[in-house]
DRENDO-1510 file (C-alpha; in Angstrom, 1 decimal, always signed):
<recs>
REC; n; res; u; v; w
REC; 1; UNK; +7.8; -5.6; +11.4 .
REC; 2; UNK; +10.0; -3.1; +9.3 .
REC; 3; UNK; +10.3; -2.2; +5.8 .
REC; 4; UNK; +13.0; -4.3; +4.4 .
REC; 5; UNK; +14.0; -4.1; +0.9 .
REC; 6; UNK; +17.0; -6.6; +1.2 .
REC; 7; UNK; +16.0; -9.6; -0.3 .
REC; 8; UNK; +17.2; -12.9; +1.4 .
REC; 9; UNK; +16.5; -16.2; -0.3 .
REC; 10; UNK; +19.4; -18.0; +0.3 .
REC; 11; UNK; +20.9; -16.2; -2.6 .
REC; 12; UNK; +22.8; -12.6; -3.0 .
REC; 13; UNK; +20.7; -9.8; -3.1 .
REC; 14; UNK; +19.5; -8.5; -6.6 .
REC; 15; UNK; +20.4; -5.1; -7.5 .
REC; 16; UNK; +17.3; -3.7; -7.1 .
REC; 17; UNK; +13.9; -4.1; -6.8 .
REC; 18; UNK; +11.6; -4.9; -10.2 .
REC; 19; UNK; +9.0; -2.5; -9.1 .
REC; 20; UNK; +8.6; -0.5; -6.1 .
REC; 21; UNK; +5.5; +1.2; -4.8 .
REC; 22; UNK; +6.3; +4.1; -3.0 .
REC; 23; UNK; +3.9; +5.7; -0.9 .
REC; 24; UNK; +0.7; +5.1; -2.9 .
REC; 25; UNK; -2.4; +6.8; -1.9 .
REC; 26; UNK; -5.6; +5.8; -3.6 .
REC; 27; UNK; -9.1; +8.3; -2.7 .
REC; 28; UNK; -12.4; +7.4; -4.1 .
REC; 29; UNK; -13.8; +11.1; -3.5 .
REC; 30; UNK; -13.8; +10.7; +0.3 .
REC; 31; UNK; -12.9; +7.4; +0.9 .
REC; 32; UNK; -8.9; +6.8; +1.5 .
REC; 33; UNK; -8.4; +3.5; +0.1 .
REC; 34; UNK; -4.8; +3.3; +0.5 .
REC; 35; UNK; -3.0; +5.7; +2.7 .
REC; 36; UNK; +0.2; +5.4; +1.9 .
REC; 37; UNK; +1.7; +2.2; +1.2 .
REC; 38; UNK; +5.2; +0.9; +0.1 .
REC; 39; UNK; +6.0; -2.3; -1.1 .
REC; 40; UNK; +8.8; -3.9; -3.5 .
REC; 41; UNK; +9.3; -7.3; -5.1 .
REC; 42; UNK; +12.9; -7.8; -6.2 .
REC; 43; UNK; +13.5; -11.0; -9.0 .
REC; 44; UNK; +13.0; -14.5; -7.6 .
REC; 45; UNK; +10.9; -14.1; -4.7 .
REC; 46; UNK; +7.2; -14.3; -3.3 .
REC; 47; UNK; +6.4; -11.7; -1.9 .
REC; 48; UNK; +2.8; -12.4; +0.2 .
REC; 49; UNK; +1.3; -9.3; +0.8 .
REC; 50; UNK; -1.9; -10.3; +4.0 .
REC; 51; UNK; -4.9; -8.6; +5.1 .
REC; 52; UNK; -8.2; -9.1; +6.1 .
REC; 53; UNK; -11.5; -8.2; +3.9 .
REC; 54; UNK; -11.3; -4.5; +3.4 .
REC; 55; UNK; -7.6; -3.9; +4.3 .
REC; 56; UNK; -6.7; -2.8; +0.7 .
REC; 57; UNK; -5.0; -6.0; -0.8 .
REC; 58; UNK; -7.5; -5.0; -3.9 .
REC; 59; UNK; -7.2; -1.8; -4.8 .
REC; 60; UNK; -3.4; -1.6; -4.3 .
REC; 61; UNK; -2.8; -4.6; -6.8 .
REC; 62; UNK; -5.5; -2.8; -9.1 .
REC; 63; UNK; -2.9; +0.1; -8.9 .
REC; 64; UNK; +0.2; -2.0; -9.6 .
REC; 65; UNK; -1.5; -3.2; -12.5 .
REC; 66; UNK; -3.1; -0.5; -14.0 .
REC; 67; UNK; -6.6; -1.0; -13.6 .
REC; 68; UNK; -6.6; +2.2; -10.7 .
REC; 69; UNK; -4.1; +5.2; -11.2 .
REC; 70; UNK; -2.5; +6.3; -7.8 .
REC; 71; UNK; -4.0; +9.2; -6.7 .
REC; 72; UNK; +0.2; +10.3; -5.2 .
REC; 73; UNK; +2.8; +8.1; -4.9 .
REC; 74; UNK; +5.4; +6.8; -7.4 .
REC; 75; UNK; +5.8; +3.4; -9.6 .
REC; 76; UNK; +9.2; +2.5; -10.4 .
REC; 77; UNK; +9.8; -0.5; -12.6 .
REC; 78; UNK; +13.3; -1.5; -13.3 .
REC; 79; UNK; +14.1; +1.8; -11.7 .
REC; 80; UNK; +12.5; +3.7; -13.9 .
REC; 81; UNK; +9.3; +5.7; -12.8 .
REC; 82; UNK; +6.2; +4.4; -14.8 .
REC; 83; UNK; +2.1; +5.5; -15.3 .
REC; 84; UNK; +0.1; +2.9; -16.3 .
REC; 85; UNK; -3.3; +4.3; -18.0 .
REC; 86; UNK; -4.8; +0.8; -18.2 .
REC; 87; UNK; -3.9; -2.7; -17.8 .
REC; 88; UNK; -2.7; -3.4; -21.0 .
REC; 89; UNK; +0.5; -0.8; -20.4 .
REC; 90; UNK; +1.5; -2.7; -17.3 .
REC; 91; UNK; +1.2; -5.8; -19.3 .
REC; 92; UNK; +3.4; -4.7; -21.8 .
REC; 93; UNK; +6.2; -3.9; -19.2 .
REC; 94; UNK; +5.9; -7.3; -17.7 .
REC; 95; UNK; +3.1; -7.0; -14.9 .
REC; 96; UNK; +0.6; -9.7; -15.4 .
REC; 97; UNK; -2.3; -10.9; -13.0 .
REC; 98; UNK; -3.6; -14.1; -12.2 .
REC; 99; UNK; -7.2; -13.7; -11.0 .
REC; 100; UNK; -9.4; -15.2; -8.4 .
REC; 101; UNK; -12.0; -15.9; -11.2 .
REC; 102; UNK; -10.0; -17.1; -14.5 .
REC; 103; UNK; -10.8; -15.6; -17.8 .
REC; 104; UNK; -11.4; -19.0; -19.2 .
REC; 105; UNK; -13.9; -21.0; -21.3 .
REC; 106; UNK; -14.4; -24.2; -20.2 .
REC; 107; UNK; -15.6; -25.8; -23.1 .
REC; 108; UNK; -12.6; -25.0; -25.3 .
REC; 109; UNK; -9.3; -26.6; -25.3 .
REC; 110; UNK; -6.6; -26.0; -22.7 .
REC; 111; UNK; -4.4; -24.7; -26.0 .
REC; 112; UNK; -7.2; -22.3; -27.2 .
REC; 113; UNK; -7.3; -20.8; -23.5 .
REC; 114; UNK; -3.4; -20.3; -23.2 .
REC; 115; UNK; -3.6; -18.3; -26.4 .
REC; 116; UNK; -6.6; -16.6; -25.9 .
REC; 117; UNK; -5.6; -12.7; -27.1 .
REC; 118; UNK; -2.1; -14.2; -28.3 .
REC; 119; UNK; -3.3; -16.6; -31.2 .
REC; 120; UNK; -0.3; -18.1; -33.4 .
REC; 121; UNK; -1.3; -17.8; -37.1 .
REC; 122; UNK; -0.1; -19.7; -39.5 .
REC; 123; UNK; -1.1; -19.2; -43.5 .
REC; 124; UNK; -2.4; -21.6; -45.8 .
REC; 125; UNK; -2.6; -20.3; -49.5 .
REC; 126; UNK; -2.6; -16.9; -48.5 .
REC; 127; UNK; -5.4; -17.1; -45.6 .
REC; 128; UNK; -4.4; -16.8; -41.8 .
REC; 129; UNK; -5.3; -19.8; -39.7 .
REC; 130; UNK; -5.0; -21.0; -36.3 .
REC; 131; UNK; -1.7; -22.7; -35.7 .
REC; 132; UNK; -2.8; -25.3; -34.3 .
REC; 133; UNK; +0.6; -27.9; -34.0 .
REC; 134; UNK; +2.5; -24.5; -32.5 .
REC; 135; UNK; +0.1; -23.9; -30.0 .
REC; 136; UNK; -0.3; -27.8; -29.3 .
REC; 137; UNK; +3.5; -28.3; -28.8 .
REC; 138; UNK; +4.0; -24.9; -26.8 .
REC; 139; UNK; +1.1; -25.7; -24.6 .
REC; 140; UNK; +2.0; -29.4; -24.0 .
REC; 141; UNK; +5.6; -28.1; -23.1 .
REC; 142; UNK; +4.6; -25.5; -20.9 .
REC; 143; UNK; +2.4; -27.2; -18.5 .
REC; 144; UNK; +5.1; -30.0; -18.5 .
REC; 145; UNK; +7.2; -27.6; -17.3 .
REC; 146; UNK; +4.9; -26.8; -14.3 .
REC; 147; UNK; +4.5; -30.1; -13.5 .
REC; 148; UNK; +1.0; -31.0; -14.9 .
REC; 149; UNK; +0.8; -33.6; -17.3 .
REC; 150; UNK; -2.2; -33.0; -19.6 .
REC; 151; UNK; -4.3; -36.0; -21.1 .
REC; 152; UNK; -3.7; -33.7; -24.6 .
REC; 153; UNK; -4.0; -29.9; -25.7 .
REC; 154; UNK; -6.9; -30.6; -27.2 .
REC; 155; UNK; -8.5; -31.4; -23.6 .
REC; 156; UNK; -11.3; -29.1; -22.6 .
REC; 157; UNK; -10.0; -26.5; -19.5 .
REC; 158; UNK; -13.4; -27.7; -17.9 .
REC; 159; UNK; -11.7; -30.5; -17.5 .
REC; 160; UNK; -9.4; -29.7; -15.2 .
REC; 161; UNK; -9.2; -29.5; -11.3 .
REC; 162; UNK; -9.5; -25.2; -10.0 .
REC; 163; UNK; -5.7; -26.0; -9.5 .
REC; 164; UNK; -4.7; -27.0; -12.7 .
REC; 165; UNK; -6.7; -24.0; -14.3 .
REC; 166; UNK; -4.9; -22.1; -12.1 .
REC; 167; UNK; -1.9; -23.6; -13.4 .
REC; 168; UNK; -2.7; -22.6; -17.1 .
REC; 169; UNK; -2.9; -19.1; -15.9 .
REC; 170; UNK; +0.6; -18.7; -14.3 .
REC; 171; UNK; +1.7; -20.7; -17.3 .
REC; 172; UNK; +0.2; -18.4; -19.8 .
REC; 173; UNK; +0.8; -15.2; -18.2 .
REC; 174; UNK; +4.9; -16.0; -17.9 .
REC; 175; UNK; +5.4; -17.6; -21.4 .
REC; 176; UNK; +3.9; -14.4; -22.8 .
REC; 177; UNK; +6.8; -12.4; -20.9 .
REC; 178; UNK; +5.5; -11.6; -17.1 .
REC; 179; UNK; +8.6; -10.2; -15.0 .
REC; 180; UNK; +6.5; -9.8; -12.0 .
REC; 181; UNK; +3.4; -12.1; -11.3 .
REC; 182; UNK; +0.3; -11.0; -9.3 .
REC; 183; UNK; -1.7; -14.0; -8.0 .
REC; 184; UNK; -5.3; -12.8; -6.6 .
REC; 185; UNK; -6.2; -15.3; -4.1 .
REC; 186; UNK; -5.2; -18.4; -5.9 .
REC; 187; UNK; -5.6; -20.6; -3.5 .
REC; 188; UNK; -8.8; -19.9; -1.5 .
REC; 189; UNK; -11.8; -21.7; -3.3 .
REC; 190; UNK; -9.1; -24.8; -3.7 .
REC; 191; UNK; -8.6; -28.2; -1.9 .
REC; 192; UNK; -5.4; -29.2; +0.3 .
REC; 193; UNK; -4.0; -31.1; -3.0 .
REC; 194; UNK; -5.0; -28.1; -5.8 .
REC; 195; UNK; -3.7; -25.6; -3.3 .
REC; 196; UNK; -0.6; -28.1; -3.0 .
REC; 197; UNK; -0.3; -28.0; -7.0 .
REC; 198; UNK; -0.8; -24.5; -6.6 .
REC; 199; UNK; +2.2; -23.5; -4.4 .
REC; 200; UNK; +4.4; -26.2; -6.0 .
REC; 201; UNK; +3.9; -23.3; -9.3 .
REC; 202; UNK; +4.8; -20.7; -7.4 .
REC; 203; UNK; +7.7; -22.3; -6.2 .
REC; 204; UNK; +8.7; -23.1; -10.0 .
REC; 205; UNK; +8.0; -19.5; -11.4 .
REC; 206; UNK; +10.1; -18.0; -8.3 .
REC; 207; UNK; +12.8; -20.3; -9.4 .
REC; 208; UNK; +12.5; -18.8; -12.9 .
REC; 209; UNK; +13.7; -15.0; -11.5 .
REC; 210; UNK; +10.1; -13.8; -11.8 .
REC; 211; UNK; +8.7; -12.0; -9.1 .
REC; 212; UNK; +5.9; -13.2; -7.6 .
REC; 213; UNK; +3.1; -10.9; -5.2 .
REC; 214; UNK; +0.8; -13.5; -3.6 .
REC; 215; UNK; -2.4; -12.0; -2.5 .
REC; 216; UNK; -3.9; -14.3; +0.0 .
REC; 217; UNK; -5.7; -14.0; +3.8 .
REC; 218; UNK; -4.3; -17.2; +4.6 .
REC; 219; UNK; -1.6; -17.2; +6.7 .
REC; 220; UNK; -0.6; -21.0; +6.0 .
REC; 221; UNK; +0.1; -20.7; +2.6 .
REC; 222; UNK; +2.2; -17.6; +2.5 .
REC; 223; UNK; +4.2; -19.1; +5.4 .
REC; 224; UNK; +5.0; -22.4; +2.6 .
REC; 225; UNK; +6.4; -20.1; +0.0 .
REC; 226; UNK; +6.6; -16.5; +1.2 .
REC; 227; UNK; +10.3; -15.4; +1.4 .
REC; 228; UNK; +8.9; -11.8; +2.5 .
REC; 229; UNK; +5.7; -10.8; +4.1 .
REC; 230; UNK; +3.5; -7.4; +4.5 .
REC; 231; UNK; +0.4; -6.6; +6.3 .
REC; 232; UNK; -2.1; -4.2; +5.2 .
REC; 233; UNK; -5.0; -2.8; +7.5 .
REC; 234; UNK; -7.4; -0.5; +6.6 .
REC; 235; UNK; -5.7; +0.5; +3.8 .
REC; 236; UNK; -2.0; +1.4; +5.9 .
REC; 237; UNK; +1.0; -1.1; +5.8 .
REC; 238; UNK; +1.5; -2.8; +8.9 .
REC; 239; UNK; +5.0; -3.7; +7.9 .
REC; 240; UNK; +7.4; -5.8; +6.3 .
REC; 241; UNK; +9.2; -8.9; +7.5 .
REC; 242; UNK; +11.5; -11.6; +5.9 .
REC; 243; UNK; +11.1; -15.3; +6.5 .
REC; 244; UNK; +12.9; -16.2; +9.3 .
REC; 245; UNK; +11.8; -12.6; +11.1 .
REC; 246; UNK; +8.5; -13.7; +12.0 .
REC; 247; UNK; +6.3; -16.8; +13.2 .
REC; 248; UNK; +3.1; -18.1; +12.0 .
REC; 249; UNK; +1.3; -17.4; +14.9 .
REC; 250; UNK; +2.9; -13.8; +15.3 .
REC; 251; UNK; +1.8; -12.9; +11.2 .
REC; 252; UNK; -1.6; -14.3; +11.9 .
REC; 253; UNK; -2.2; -12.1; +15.0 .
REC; 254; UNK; -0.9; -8.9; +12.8 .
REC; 255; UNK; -3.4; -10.1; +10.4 .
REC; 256; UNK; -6.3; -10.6; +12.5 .
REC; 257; UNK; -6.1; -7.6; +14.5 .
REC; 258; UNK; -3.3; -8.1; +17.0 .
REC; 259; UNK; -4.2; -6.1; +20.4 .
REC; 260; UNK; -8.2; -5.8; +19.4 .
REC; 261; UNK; -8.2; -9.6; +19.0 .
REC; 262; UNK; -6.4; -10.3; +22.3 .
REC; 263; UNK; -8.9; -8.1; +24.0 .
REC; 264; UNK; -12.0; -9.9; +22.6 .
REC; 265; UNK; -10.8; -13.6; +23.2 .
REC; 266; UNK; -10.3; -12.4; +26.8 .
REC; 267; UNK; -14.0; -11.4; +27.0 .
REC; 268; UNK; -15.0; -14.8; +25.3 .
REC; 269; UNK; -13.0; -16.6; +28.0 .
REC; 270; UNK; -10.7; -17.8; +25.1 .
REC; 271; UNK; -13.1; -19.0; +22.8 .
REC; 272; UNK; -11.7; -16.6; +19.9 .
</recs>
């Protein structure tokens, strides 16, 4: 694997990238969480980025969206370089993060949720309300769009399978303006069909021009949408690889510990 920053996706290469990581290093006093790690997503594609627990997949998304600062290394978004002080700046250029654990509350409607922080107001002899029609309509339209067809906006997120709540996330986070998407491990509390829903999104939001960084450990599902693929171990990037430049089998061994992992299932007589 080499670092590639031409994107291939049936499609002529964009420009250039939307952001680029160069070099990031991230230290916790002693501790070298990230030693030095490039990666770019360029408009339109999923880009998987792999690991195992404790490779790094964490704290470098953290630094992309502006939870960490780098301690060296340089952001560039649309090509120009950027320092994010906390998550709200990258939000405002267009990063936005999908997390493992949603930010939502069950009990209230699927509509309240998508607007959570973003409420439409609408006034009524002077006072502000809750525009509720606006946020109805826009709600109803936008999960259309991804394919999930709510019983109404009114319906309680509870509700609704891990996938579909996953669903109202992407939705959310690219109707309120997300250039690039980070997706925390969508799929790995989920069942074959809500990872299925799942995937089918990020094949839509690709399609859309957004770029899309797919956190995951599981090979499987990066190979169903991935159009490129990086490896971090212990914090260093393994490297880079288009679709098409590497095999299931061959991303899983990086992944898993290539040479150490060999050597172990030998001394299990294959069991590994």
């Amino acid at each position: 694997m080499t670092e590639d920053t031409t994107f291939h996706h049936g499609d002529p290469a964009p420009s250039k990238p939307l952001i680029e990581m160069k070099n990031i290093q991230k230290h916790f006093g002693s501790v070298i969480a990230l030693a030095g790690v490039s990666v770019n997503v360029y408009p339109g594609e999923c880009h998987c980025l792999l690991g195992d627990n404790g490779a790094g997949k964490s704290t470098f998304i953290k630094t992309m969206s502006g939870v960490h600062r780098p301690t060296s290394g340089e952001i560039l978004f649309e090509g120009t370089p950027m320092s994010f002080d906390d998550p709200r700046d990258a939000i405002a250029a267009g990063i936005a993060t999908v997390h493992q654990h949603l930010a939502m509350i069950p009990l209230m409607s699927v509509s309240r949720n998508f607007f959570m922080g973003n409420e439409p107001v609408k006034k009524i002899a002077g006072i502000p309300f809750f525009d509720h029609d606006y946020a109805n309509k826009v709600t109803m339209d936008e999960m259309r769009k991804m394919g999930i067809n709510l019983r109404g906006p009114d319906q309680a997120v509870g509700t609704l399978s891990g996938g579909e709540r996953q669903t109202v996330a992407i939705a959310r986070a690219v109707h309120f303006g997300a250039k690039v998407l980070i997706l925390d491990e969508p799929t790995s509390a989920l069942g074959v069909r809500q990872t299925a829903n799942v995937l089918a999104t990020i094949d839509k939001v690709r399609k859309q021009g957004i770029g899309v960084v797919f956190i995951t450990h599981n090979v499987r599902h990066a190979m169903a949408v991935g159009d490129r693929f990086t490896v971090l171990n212990r914090g260093q990037t393994l490297g880079t690889a288009k679709r098409g430049e590497i095999t299931q089998e061959e991303l899983q061994d990086l992944m898993a510990g290539g040479q150490e992992l060999a050597t172990l299932e030998g001394s299990l007589d294959g069991t590994v």
